[in-house]
N, C-alpha and C positions, 0 to 999 in steps of 0.2 A: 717603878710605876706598877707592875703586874704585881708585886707584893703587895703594896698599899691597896692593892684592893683586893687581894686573895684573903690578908688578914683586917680584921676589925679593931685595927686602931686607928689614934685621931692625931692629926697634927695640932700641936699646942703651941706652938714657937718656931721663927727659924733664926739660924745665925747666918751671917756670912762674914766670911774669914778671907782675909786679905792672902793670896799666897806669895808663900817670899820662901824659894828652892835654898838649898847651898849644896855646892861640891865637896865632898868630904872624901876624904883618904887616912890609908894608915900613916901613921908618923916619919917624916923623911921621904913620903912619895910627894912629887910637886907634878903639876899641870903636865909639862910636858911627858913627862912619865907612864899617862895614863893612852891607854888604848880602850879602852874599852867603861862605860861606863852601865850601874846598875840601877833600877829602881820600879816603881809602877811605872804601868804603860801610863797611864795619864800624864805623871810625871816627865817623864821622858820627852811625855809629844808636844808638853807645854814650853821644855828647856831646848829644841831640837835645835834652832840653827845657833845658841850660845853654845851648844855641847860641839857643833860644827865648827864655829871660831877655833875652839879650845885645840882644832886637829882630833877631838874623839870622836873617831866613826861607825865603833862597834856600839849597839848597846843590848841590856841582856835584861827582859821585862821579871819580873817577881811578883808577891801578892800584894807588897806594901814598901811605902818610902824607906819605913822602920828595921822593916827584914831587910831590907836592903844593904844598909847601914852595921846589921849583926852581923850581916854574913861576910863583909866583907873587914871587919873587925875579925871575928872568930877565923875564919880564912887567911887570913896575914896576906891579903891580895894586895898585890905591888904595881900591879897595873888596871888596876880595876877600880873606878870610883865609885862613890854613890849618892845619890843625889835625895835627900833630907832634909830636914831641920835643924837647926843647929844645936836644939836637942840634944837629937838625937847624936850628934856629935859630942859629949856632955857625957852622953851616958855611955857609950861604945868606946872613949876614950880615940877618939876620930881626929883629925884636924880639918877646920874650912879650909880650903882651898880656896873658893869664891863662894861673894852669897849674892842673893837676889838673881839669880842667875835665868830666870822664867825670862823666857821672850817675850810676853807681855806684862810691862812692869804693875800696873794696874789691873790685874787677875787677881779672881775674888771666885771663891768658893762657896755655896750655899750647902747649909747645911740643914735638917727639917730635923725640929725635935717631937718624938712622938711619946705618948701615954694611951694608957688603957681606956681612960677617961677623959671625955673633951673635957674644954674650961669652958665659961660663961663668955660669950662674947659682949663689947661693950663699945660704944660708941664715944665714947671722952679720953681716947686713941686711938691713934690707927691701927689698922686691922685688916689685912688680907684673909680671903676667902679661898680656900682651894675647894673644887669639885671634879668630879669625873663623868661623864654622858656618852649616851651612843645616839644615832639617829636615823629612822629609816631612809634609804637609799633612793635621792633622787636630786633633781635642781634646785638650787637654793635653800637647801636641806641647812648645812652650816652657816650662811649667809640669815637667813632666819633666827638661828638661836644668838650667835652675833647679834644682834638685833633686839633682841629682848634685854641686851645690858646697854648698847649705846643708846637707844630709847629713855633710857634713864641715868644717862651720866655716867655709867661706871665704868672705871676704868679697868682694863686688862694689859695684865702685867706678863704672862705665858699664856700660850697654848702648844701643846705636844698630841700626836696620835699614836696611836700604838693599836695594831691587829686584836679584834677582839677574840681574847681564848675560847670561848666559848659558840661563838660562829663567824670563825675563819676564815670560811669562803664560799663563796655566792657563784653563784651561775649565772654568767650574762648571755641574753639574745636580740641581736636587733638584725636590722632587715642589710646591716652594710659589713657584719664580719660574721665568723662561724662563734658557736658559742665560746667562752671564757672564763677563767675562773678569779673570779675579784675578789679581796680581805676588804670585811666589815669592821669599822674603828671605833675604838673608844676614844675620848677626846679630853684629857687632862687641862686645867683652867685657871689660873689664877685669878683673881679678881680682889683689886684695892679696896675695900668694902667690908665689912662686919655684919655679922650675921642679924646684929643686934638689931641691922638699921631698917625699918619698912622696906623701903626702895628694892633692895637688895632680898627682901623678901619675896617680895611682890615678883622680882626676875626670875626667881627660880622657881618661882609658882607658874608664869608665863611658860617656862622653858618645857617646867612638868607635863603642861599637857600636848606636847607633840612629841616630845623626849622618850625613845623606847626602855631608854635606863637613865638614872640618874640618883649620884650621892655626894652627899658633900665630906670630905674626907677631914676638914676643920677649917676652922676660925680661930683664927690664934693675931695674936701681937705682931706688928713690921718692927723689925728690926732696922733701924733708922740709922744706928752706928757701926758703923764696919770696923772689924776686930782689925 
């Protein structure tokens, strides 16, 4: 999120990718053999109580599924698995062990593809809108801009917050604590909608004028099929 808006690109497309782990080992190591297993933490936290089943209790986080998978190829580890694609198994000369192994079978990955140049958005498909906003501090502050999309039908698909880099923290004072120091947010958005369409114009033009920031980061195509 803090990159997407440090740098000036635009989202054009997203995927989202079914994820399906496997256990991989070198050649002649079998399940029970393994103590320890390797990969991303994300990985890891998604396989945690099938990696439990399995009796592996160690595990040992990396940069990547893939690194994960080399290293313990090139390493000739006999008690260490790694948890990958099957790929990646293919190419490290690995064995599956198990596959589909993610504790929730139906885990789906999004992925955002981005360019230097937005596309043209178009209303004859669907079309999510992402944006980012901040808002001055006070009641119904969020409840408000909320408001300016259900007003007009649109649907919201995310919102996330994140400390605004830029001013971090505020000084609070009221008559019932000693002063405080409170993070000012930026407010990440998805929105079902195309930029193409009035409606959707119209919201962000509402939003504009109470909004102390606001950009829209793209308009791009729904991915409708999941890989």
């Amino acid at each position: 999120f803090d990159l997407l808006l440090r740098h000036r690109l635009h989202i054009v497309g997203e995927v989202r990718l079914a994820v399906r782990h496997c256990l991989l080992a070198n050649p002649g190591v079998k399940i029970e053999n393994l103590k320890s297993a390797m990969s991303h933490p994300q990985a890891l936290a998604q396989c945690e109580h099938t990696l439990t089943e399995f009796g592996i209790e160690h595990r040992e986080a990396v940069d990547d599924t893939a690194g994960a998978a080399k290293t313990v190829a090139e390493q000739n580890l006999q008690d260490t698995g790694a948890i990958a694609s099957s790929l990646a198994a293919e190419l490290y000369g690995l064995n599956v062990l198990a596959e589909n192994i993610q504790d929730d079978k139906d885990n789906v990955t999004r992925f955002m593809m981005l360019a230097r140049e937005p596309i043209i958005p178009r209303t004859d498909k669907p079309f999510k809108t992402s944006i980012v906003f901040s808002l001055e501090e006070g009641p119904g502050q969020l409840f408000k801009a909320l408001g300016v999309f259900a007003l007009r039908e649109i649907n919201l698909t995310k919102i996330e917050s994140r400390p605004h880099k830029k001013r971090p923290l505020r000084i609070t004072d009221d008559s019932f604590s000693t002063p405080s120091k409170q993070f000012d947010y930026l407010f990440y958005m998805d929105l079902e909608a195309s930029m193409a369409d009035p409606k959707t114009q119209n919201a962000l033009g509402n939003l504009k004028e109470f909004a102390t920031f606001l950009r829209v980061l793209g308009s791009y195509p729904t991915d409708v099929n999941e890989a």
